[in-house]
C-alpha positions as MATLAB code, in Angstrom:
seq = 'XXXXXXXXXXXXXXXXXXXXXXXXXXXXXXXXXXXXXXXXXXXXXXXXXXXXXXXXXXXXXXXXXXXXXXXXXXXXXXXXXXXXXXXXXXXXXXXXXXXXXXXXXXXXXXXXXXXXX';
ca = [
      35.861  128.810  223.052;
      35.676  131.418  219.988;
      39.338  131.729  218.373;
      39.475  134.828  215.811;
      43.322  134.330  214.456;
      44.202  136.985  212.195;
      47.345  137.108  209.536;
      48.664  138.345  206.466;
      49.729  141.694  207.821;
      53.519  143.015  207.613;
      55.494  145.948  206.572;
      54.802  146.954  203.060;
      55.512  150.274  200.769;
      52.624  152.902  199.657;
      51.118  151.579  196.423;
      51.881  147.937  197.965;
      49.648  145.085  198.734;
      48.604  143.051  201.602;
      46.030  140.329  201.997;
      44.599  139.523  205.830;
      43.081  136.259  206.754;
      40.787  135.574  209.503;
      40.553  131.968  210.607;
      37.151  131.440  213.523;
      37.487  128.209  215.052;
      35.143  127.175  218.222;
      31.986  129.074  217.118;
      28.707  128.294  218.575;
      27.277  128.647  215.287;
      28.115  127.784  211.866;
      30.558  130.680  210.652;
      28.142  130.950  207.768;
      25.494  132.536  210.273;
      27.953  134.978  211.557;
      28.566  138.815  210.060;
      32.176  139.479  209.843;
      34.149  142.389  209.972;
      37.625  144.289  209.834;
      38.237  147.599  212.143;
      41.471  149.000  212.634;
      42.949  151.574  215.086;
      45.992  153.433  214.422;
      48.045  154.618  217.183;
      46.276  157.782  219.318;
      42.714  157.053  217.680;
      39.464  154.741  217.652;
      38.994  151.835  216.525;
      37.012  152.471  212.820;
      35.296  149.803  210.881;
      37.417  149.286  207.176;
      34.719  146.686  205.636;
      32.010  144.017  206.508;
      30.232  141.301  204.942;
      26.763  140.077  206.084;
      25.640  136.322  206.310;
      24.073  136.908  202.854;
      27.666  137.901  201.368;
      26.783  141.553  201.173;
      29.392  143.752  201.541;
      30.497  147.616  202.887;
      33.459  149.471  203.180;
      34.576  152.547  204.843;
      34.843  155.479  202.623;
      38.512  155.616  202.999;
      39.228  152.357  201.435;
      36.314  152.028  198.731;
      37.852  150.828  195.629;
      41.120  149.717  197.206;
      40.351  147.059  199.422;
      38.075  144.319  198.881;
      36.577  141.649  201.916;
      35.540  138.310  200.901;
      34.748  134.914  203.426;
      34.897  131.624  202.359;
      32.783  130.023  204.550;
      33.586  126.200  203.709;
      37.245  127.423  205.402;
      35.923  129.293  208.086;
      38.128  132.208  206.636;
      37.909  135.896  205.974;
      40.209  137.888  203.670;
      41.163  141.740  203.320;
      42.361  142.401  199.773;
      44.385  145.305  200.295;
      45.607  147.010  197.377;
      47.432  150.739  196.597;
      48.055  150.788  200.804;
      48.669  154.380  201.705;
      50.394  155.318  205.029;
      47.524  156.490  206.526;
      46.333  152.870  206.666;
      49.134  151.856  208.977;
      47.257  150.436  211.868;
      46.343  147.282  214.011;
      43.657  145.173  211.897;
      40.965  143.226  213.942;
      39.044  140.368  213.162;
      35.242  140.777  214.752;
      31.897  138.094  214.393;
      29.081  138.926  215.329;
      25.807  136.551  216.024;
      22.867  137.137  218.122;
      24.540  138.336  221.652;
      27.797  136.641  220.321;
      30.262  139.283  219.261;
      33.864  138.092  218.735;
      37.407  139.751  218.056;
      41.003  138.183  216.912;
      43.870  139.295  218.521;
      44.717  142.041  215.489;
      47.350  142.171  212.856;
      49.990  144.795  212.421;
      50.180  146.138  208.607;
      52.503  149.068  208.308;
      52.713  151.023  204.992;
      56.032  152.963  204.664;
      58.666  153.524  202.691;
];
């Protein structure tokens, strides 16, 4: 079965950085044909997408976080990073792992990052 195992996340000050790793093992494909994304949701509200990277290597990012954070997958590892620099509070949330193929759609278990002082 599809594992999504996130990590990397913590408890870090404003102006800090974090970097979140996404590790797919089990996937019916090779993880170079999926599209992979990070969402978060922050206590109280949706889940948002933060940034996504097509099969091609393509990537978008959320308004909020353009110029701060920076996705990347190495597909040789089967890994997906967040590069998250100058973390503001309001990015305190749950971060999830998603892959997407076809029908498949797949999500990690989520990482906590907290940004406080």
């Amino acid at each position: 079965q599809v594992q999504l195992v996130e990590s990397g996340g913590g408890l870090v000050q404003p102006g800090g950085s974090l970097r979140l790793s996404c590790v797919a093992s089990g996937t019916v494909f090779a993880f170079s044909a999926y599209a992979m994304a990070w969402f978060r949701q922050a206590p109280g509200k949706q889940r948002e997408l933060v940034a996504s990277m097509a099969r091609d290597g393509t990537p978008n990012y959320a308004d909020s976080v353009k110029g701060r954070f920076t996705i990347s997958r190495d597909n040789a590892k089967n890994t997906l990073y967040l590069q998250m620099n100058s973390l503001k509070p309001e990015d305190t949330a749950v971060y999830y792992c998603n892959a997407v193929a076809l029908r498949f759609n797949h999500w990690g278990q989520g990482t906590q990052v907290t940004v406080s002082s």
